[in-house]
Every structure is written in C-alpha cells, then in structure tokens.
C-alpha positions in Angstrom: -19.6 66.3 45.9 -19.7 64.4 42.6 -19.2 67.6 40.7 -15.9 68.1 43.0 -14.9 64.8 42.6 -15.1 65.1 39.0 -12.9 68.1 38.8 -9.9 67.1 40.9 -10.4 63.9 38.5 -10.4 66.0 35.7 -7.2 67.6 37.3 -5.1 65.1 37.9 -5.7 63.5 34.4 -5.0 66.9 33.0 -1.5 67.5 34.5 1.6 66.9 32.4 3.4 64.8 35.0 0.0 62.4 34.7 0.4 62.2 30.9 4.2 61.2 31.1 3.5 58.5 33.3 0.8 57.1 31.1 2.8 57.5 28.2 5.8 55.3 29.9 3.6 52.6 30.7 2.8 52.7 26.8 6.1 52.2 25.5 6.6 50.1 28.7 4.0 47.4 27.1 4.7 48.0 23.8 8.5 47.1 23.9 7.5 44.3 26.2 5.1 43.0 24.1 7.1 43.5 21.0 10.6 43.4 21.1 10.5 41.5 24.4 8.4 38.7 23.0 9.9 38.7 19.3 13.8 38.2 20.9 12.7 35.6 23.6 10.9 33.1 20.6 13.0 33.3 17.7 14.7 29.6 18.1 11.4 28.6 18.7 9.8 30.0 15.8 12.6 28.9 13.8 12.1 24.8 14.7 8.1 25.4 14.5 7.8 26.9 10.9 11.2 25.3 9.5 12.8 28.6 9.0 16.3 29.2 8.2 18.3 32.0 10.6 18.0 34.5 7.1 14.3 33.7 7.3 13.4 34.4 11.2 16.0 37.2 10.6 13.3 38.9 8.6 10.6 38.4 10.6 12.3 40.7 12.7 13.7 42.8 9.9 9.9 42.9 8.6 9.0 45.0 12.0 11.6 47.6 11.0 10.4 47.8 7.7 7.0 48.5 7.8 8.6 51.9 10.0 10.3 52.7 6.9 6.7 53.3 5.2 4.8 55.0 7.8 6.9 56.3 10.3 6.9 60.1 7.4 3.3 59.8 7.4 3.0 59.6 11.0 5.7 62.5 11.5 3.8 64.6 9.3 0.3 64.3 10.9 1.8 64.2 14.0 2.2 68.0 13.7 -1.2 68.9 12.3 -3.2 66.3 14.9 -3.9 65.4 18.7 -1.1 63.2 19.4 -3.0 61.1 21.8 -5.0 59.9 19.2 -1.8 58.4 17.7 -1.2 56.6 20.7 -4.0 54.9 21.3 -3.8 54.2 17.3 -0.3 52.5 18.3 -1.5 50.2 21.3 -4.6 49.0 19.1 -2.9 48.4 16.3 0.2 46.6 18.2 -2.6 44.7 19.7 -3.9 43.0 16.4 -0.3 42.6 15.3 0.5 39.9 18.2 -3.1 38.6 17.5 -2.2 37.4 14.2 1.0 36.0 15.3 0.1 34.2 18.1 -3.0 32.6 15.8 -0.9 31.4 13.0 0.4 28.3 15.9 -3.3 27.3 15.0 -3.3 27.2 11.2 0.2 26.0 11.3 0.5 21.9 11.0 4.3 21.1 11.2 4.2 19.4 14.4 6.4 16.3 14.2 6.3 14.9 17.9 2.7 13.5 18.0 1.6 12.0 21.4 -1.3 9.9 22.5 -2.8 11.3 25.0 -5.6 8.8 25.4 -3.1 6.5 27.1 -0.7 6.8 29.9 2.7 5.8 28.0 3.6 8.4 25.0 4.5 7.3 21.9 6.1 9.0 18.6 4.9 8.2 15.6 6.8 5.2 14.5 8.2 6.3 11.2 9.5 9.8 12.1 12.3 8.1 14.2 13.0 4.9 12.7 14.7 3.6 9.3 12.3 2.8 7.2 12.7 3.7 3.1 11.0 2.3 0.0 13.6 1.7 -2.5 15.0 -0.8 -4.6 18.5 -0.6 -3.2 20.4 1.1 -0.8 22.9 1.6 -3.4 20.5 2.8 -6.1 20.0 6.3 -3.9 18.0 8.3 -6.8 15.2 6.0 -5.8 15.0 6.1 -2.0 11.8 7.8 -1.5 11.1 9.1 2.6 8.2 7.0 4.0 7.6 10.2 5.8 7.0 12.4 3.3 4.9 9.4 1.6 2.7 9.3 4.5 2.8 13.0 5.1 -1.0 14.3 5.0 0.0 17.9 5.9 -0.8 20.8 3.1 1.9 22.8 1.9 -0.2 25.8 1.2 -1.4 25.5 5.0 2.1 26.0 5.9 2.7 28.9 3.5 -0.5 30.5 5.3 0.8 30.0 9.2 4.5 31.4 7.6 2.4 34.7 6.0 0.1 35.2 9.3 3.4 35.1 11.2 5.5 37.9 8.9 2.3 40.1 8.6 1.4 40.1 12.2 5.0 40.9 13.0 4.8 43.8 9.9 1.7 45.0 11.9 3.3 45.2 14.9 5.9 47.5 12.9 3.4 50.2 11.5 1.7 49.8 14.9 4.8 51.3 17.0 6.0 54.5 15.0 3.9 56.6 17.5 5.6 56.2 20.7 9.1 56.6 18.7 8.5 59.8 17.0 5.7 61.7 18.2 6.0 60.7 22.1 9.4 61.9 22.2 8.1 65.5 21.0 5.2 65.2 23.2 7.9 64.7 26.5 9.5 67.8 25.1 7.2 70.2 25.1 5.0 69.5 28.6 8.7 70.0 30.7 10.9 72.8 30.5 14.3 72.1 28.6 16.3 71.1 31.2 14.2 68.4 32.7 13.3 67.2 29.5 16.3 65.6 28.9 15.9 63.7 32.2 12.4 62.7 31.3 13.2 61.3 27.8 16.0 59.4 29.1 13.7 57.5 31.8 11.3 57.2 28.9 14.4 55.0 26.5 15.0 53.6 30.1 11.6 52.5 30.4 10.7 51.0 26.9 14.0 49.2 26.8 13.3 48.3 30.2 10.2 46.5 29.1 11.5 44.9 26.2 14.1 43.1 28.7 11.5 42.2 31.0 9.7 41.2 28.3 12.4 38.6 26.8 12.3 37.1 30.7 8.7 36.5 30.9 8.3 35.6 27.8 11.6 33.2 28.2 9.3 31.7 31.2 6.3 30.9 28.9 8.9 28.5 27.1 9.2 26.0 29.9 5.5 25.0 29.5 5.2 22.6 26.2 3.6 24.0 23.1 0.2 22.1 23.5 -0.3 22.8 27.0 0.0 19.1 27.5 0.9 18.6 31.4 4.4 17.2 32.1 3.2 13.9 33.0 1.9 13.3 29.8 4.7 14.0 28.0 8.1 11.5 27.8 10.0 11.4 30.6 13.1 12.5 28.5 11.0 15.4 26.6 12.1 18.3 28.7 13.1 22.0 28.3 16.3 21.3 28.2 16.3 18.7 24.6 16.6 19.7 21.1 13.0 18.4 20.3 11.5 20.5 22.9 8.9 23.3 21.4 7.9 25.7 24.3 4.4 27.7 24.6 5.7 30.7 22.1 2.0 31.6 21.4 0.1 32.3 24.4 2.2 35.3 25.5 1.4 36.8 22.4 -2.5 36.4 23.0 -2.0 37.8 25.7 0.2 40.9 25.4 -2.2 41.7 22.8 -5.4 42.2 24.6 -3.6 44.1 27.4 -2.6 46.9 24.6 -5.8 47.1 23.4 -7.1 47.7 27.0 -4.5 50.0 26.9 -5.0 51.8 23.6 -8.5 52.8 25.1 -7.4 54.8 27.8 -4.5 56.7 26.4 -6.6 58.4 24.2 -8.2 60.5 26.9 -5.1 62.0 27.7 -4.9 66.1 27.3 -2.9 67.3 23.9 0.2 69.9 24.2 0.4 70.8 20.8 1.5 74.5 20.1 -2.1 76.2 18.8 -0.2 77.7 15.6 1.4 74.6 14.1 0.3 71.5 15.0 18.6 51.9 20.2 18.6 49.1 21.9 20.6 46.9 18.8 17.3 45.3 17.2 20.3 43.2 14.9 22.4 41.8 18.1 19.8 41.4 20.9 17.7 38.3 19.3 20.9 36.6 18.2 22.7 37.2 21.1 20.2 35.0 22.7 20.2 32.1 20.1 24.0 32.4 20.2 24.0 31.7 23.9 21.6 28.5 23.0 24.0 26.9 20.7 27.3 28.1 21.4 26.9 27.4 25.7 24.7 24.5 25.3 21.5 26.5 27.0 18.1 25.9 26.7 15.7 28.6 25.2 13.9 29.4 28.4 17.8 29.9 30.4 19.3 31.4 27.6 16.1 34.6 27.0 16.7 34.5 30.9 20.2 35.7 30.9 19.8 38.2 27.6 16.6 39.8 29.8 19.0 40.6 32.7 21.4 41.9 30.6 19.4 44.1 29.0 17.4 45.1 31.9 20.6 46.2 34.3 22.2 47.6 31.5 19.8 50.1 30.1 18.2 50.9 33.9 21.4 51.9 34.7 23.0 53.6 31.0 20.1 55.7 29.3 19.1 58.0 33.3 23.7 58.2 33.7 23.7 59.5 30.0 20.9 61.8 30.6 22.5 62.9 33.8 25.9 63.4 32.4 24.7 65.0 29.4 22.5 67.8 31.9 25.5 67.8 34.7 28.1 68.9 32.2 26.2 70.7 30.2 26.9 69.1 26.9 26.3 71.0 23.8 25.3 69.1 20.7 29.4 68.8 19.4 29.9 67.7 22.8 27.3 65.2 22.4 28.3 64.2 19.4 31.9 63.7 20.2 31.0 61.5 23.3 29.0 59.3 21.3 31.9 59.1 18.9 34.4 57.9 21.5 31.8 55.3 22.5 31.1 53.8 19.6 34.2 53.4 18.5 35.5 52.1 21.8 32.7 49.8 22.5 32.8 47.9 18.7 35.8 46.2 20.3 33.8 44.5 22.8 32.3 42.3 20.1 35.7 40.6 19.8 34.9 39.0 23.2 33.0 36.6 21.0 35.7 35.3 19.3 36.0 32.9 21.9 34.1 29.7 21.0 33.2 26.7 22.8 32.4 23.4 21.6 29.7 22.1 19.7 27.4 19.1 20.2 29.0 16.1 18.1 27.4 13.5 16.6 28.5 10.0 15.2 29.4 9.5 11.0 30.0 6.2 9.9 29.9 4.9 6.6 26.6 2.9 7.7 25.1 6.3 8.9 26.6 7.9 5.3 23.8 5.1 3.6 21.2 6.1 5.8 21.0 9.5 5.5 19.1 10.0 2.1 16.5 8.3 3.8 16.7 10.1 6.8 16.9 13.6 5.8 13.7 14.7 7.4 14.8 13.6 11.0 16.3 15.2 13.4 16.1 12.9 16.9 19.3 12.8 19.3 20.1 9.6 20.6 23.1 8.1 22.7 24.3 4.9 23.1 23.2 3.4 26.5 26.5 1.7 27.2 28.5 5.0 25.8 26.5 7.5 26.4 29.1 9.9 24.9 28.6 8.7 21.6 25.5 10.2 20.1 23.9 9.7 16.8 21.4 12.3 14.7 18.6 9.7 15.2 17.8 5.9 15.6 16.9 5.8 11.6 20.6 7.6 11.0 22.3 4.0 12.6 19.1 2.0 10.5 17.3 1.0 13.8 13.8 -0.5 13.1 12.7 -2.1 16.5 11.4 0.1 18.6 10.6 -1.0 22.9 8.9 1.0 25.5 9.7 0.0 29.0 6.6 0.8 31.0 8.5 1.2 34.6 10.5 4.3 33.7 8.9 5.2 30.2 11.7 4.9 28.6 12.7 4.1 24.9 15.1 1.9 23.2 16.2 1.6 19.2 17.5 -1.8 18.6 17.8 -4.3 15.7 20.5 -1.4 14.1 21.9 -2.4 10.6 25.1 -0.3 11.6 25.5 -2.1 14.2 22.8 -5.0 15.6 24.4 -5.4 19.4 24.1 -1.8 20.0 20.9 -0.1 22.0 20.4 3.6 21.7 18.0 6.0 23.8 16.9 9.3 24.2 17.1 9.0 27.9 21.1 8.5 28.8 22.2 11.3 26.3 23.3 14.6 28.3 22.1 18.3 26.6 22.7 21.8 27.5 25.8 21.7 30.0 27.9 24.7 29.8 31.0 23.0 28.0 33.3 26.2 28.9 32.7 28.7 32.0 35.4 31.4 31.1 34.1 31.9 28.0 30.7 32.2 28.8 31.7 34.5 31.7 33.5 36.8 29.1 30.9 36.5 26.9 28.1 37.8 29.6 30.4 40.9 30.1 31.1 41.9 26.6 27.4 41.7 25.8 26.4 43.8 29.2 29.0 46.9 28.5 28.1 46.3 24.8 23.9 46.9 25.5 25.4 49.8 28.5 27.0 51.9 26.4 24.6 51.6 23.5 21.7 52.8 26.4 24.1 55.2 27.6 24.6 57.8 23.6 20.8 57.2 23.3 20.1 60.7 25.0 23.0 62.2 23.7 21.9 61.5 20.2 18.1 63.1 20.5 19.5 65.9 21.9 21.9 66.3 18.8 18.9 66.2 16.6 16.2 67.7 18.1 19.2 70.9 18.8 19.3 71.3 15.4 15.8 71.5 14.3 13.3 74.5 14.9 10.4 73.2 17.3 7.8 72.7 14.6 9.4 70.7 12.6 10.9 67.7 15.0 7.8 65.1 14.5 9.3 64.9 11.2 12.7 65.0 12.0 12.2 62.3 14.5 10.1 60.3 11.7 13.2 60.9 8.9 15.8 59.5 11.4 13.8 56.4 12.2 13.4 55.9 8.3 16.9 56.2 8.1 18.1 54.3 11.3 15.5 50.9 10.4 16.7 50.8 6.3 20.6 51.2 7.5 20.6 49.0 10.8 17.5 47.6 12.1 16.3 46.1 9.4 19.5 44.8 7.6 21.1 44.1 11.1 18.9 40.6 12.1 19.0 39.7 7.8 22.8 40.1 8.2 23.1 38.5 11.7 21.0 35.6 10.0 23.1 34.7 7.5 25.7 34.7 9.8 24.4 32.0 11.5 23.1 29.9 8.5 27.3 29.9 6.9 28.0 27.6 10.2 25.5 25.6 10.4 26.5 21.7 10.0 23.3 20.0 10.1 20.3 21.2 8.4 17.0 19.5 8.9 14.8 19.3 5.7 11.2 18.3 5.3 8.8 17.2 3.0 8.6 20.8 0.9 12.5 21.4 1.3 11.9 23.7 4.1 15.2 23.8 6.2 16.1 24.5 9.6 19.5 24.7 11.2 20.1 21.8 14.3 23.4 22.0 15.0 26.2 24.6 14.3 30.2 25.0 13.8 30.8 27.3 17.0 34.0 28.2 15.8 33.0 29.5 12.6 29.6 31.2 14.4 32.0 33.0 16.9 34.2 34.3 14.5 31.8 35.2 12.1 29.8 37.0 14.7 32.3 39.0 16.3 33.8 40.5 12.9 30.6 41.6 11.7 29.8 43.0 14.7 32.9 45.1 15.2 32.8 46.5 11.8 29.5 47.7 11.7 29.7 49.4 15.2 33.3 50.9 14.0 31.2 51.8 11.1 29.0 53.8 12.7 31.5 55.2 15.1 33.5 56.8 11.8 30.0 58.2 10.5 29.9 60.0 13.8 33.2 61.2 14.2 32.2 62.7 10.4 29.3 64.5 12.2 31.9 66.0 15.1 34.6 67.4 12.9 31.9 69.0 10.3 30.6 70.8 13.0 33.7 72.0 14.9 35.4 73.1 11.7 32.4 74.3 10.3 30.5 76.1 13.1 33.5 76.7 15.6 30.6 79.3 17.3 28.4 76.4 18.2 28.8 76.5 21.9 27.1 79.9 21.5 24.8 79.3 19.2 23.7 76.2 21.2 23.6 78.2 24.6 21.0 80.9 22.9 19.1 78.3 21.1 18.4 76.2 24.9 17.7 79.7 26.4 15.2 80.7 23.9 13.6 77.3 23.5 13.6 76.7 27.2 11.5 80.2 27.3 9.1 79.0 24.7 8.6 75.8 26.6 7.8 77.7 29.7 4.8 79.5 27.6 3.8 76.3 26.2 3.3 74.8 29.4 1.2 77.6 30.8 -0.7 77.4 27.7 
C-alpha cells in the first residue's frame, strides 16, 4: 500500500498540469512579495530614510537593474540546465533579498517622534517641535546653529548603512526574480501544446501581476499598525494613519514574505524538468507613483491610497492578460497581427495619461514674515499644526510661528504651543487640524478610470507581445531570447521609468524637510505642477513606445508580405514538435 501510495504521489507531482500550478504560485509570491510590497512602501521609505522621490525612484530602478546583469546568464544556462533548479534558486534568493530590507528598519536610527512609553501620556521630544536656536541674533542668520542637530547623537555612517542594506536587498531581490521571467515562460511552452499555451501563459502574467496587486493591498494593510508596534493607546491621540508624521509597519511584511519564499524555494525544486534531451509589463515606472500621486494629490493616507492602486491593478489585469490571450487564440492572430494590435493600443491608451492633468489642491500652510525669521532655525522640522480658534489656518510646525511653551492637557491628551513670538495670543495644536479629505471627487473619479484602462490595456498586449517573440525564434534558442528582451525592456523602461517618474515629483515639491546631514525629503507638493508634469511624461513615453511598434508592423508587412503563411507552417510544425515533447 505504501509502495502504491508512493506512485500515484510520484504521478501526480509528475504531470505537467501539477508543475504549472506550482509554478503560478511562484510568481504568485514572488510578485506579491516583490513588486506588491516595494509599490505599497515607497512614501513610507521615503520619510524613514530621508530620501528624495529620485532616490526611492532607484530603489526601485535598482530591482530592474540587477536583471540587466543576470537575466543573459540565466537565459543561457537556462538551456543547458534543469530549470527547476532555477526556480527554487529564484524563491531563495528573493527570500534573502526582503530579509535584508526588512532588517535595515533595525540599523536605521532616523526616528524623530520618540515616545515614553513608561508613562501613560506621550510626549515628543521637546526640541524637535519647538523654537529653540543658539545664536547671537535673529538677524545675524550665518550663525543660527539648530539645537537639534546640536543635540543629535545619531551616526551618520549608521544611516548610510540602513540606506545601503535597503538598495542591496532590493538589488537582491532583482537578480533573485530573472527565473520566473525568462525561463518559466519557456517551461509553460513546452509542457502544453501550442494552442493552449498561449492560454496558459496569459493566466501565468494574470497570476503574477495578480499577486503583485494583492500584494500592494496587504501590504497597504500592514501600514495602519505604527512602525514600533506600539499599541494605539500608547501613542497620541492625534498620531493616526491618516497625519503626515505617521510611519506605518513597512518592515514586518517583508520578514515575512521572505521566509514564505524560502519555504517555497524548497519545494519547487522537486518538480520534473521538460527540457528537449538534445539542447538543453505591468508599468514598474507608473504603478509605485501612481500610488504616492494619489497620497498627495487627493489628500489620502498611505494605507487608503496602496488600497485603491491594489484594486486597480488586481481587476484590471484579472480581467486584460486571459481577454488578450483569448482574443489572440479566437482570431487567430499571427505575429503582424499581434503586432499591429499592440500598436493601436499603445498609441491609443498613452492618451489616457492626460486624465492626470487634472489637479486638485494642495495642503497650504501659513508664511509670515515672523515665520520667514524662524525658518533657518527650523529647517529640520516638519510638524503640522492649526490654530485652535482657526483651524483653517495651519502652520509647518509650532517652532515655524517661534512657540516655546509647550502644555499637555491630561483629560484628552492633547497638546498646545503657546507663548508664540509671531504672535503671543495665538494657541496652536495638532489635534483641531483636518488631513487627508478628498478636496475634489471628479477628479479623483477621472483619475481612478484613466489609471484602470491605463494598467487594462497594458495587461491586455502582454500575450500578444510573447507570442511575437517567441514566433520568431527557433525553439532552442527562446531562454535567451526571453533573457535579451528583459535586458532590453529593464535598461529602456523599467529602470529609467521610476528614476524619471522621481524626478518628476521632486521639480514640484514646495517644502523639503532637511536634517542634520542634509538629507532631504519632500513634505508637501505643487499639485498643479505634479499633475502636469506627470501626465506629459507619461503620454510621451507610451506614444513612444507605440511609434517603436508601429516600426515593427510595417517592417514586417512590407518586408515579409508572406508572413501569414510562414506563421501558419511555423505553429503547425512547432505545435507537432510540442506534441513529441510532451510524450517524451
């Protein structure tokens, strides 16, 4: 009975359909663990290791790049080894990748919000919030020295070491997910026949993207819980997810994510390999910003905003990558058919990124000519505050308006900045200001549409594509071809798209929050100018790639004007080859 039970085991992990399933819930984990995690943090990241929208633009970029390196290498022994030992490589390497990230929150010191929690009221530390300066006049500014910084006891060269763990875990993460890209795509085709191939890879983009957008939503979730686990009862009453000082748990998911692909990487390597015996776009650029865009630009907090990119994402590929696949198979498409669809898309969906023209406003803050004086000594604060008999009038912090009394009032734990040089009759407190309403619904509407056809149609050319590829390049040598067009794909877009998207957003930023080491981080932008920016860099670089593929069409139809029959013989004679393969 054991023996029996070992071979219908043995069976079932030996079929093909067993092996595809398997390999789904790789790329399942892996985008969710990856991309997922990397697009729901990146505002977070951003406030915890003072980095600039260029600099958390290549921590993603860095991901990308390290595919540029190994993603030949891979191709090439792809052909020559077992591929399931390249899978499991690629789940224990992703594995350490989000290790290292998540453990640079550990050697990283920048926290600036430091509570008691010894006692049941919460206090900041006095002089991050309040105007205090050593000087020996206002007016003699090259003097005013930060008592902040004085006081500072934090290393520099710790800092530098959390910011390193964090861009080579990410870099990790990069060389760690070539496998599933290149080789796994090869390994679908050639364990079904032709024709359900097509099918089975687009469920496989399906899948991974699928992952990734469940993995922004989960990930969004971890945000709500405070960055030092603290329970919400310790923390002030007006310290929630929704206020600019508010650091969610960005860290733990990545502990965990990474010990689940390591489980993972174990298994897969058991799985049976279909080699032949002779011869062995998801839009990495828009989908993080998109979410930081809805943050700033419709007043959302982090946890709400990764919420609403997730579904986006999620609906939109479930639904675009299987209809592409399915179009592609019910029509018959040929590879200048292909290629003339995803022509027409591209070029018609780079208009949709004119739906972000539309801006709404911005959070505004109070500039007098008092504030004006205070600001060289309050450059390394950033602390919202309203006053509490006009709460629409909101000042940068209580050291901007030179407050220096600070009073707790024990019933309601709240906090109020008096004794103000700009103006001593005026109280300000976190408590009464209002963050993170929707200022405009139409636009945000419009916004949520544009972005979901946008991420559909993108879904929707991804099987199209493959099959243009892979049609035009004998069996033996797609691993390669697969690896060549990711090299190409991550130096053209996906690593220049988050650098470009970055600096984007750092040209309309109007406050900038600098510390001790001149380290700066963007607080508030000019949503007009982000909008604008955005939406015309956007549409030219999808209209860019729309022209590169119309180039493709019309080389082929005026070059090869046999290539419907050329195509049809090529798909019969593969599909027969597959067929022997299989029984192999």
């Amino acid at each position: 009975m054991e023996c029996l039970g070992y071979v219908r085991c043995n069976e079932i992990l030996s079929k093909p359909l067993f092996s595809y399933i398997v390999l789904c819930i790789c790329t399942f984990i892996q985008n969710f663990s990856v991309n997922g995690a990397n697009n729901a943090v990146i505002s977070t990241i951003e406030r915890v290791f003072y980095l600039n929208s260029v600099q958390s633009g290549l921590f993603l970029a860095l991901y990308d790049l390290a595919t540029v390196f190994s993603a030949p290498l891979v191709g090439y022994l792809g052909s020559l080894y077992s591929s399931p030992i390249f899978f499991s490589l690629n789940m224990i390497i992703v594995s350490i990748g989000n290790i290292l990230i998540a453990s640079s929150n550990f050697i990283n010191r920048n926290n600036k919000l430091n509570f008691n929690l010894d006692f049941t009221q919460n206090f900041l530390t006095f002089n991050n919030v309040l105007f205090q300066c050593y000087n020996d006049s206002l007016l003699n500014r090259e003097n005013i020295t930060d008592s902040i910084c004085l006081k500072d006891e934090y290393s520099s060269s710790t800092s530098i070491n959390a910011k390193f763990l964090l861009y080579s875990g990410n870099f990790i993460n990069g060389i760690g997910s070539v496998a599933l890209l290149t080789i796994g795509i090869i390994y679908i085709e050639r364990i079904f026949p032709r024709e359900k191939a097509a099918y089975c890879q687009g469920i496989y983009f399906a899948v991974g993207t699928v992952g990734g957008a469940l993995g922004i939503v989960v990930t969004g979730r971890f945000l709500l819980v405070y960055t030092t686990l603290a329970p919400k009862q310790r923390l002030p009453s007006w310290l929630t997810p929704s206020h600019p000082l508010w650091i969610g748990c960005w860290w733990l998911p990545y502990f965990i994510y990474g010990s689940l692909c390591f489980l993972i990487g174990l298994f897969v390597s058991g799985l049976p390999n279909y080699e032949i015996p002779v011869s062995q776009i998801f839009i990495l650029g828009f989908v993080p910003f998109i979410t930081k865009y809805f943050e700033y630009q419709h007043q959302l907090d982090t946890s709400t905003a990764t919420l609403i990119t997730g579904a986006i994402a999620l609906l939109s590929v479930i639904i675009g990558c299987p209809i592409g696949a399915y179009f592609m198979n019910k029509f018959s498409w040929t590879p200048i058919q292909c290629a003339r669809v995803c022509t027409i898309i591209l070029i018609i969906s780079s208009f949709l990124f004119l739906s972000l023209i539309f801006s709404c406003p911005e959070l505004k803050f109070q500039y007098t000519s008092c504030s004006s004086m205070n600001t060289p000594c309050c450059q390394h604060i950033y602390h919202p505050v309203c006053n509490i008999n006009e709460p629409q009038k909101m000042y940068l912090s209580p050291c901007h308006f030179g407050c220096i009394n600070q009073t707790i009032i024990t019933s309601n734990n709240t906090m109020l900045y008096s004794l103000c040089n700009c103006a001593e009759d005026t109280i300000l407190s976190e408590t009464v200001c209002r963050f993170r309403r929707i200022p405009c619904m139409t636009m945000f509407i419009l916004t949520m549409i544009g972005a979901t056809f946008l991420v559909f149609f993108t879904a929707f050319i991804q099987v199209p594509m493959l099959q243009v590829l892979l049609y035009s390049v004998s069996l033996p040598y797609q691993n390669m071809a697969l690896a060549i067009r990711q090299t190409i794909v991550r130096v053209l877009g996906q690593t220049t798209g988050p650098l470009l998207f970055g600096y984007v957003f750092d040209q309309s930023c109007l406050v900038w929050l600098t510390d001790c080491y001149d380290r700066q981080t963007c607080k508030v932008y000019d949503n007009r100018r982000m909008s604008l920016s955005m939406a015309l860099s956007g549409f030219s670089i999808r209209l860019i790639s729309g022209i590169a593929c119309s180039i493709v069409y019309f080389n082929w139809k005026f070059k090869h004007s046999n290539q419907n029959d050329i195509s049809s013989n090529n798909l019969h004679m593969t599909s027969n080859e597959e067929h022997e393969i299989t029984r192999f």
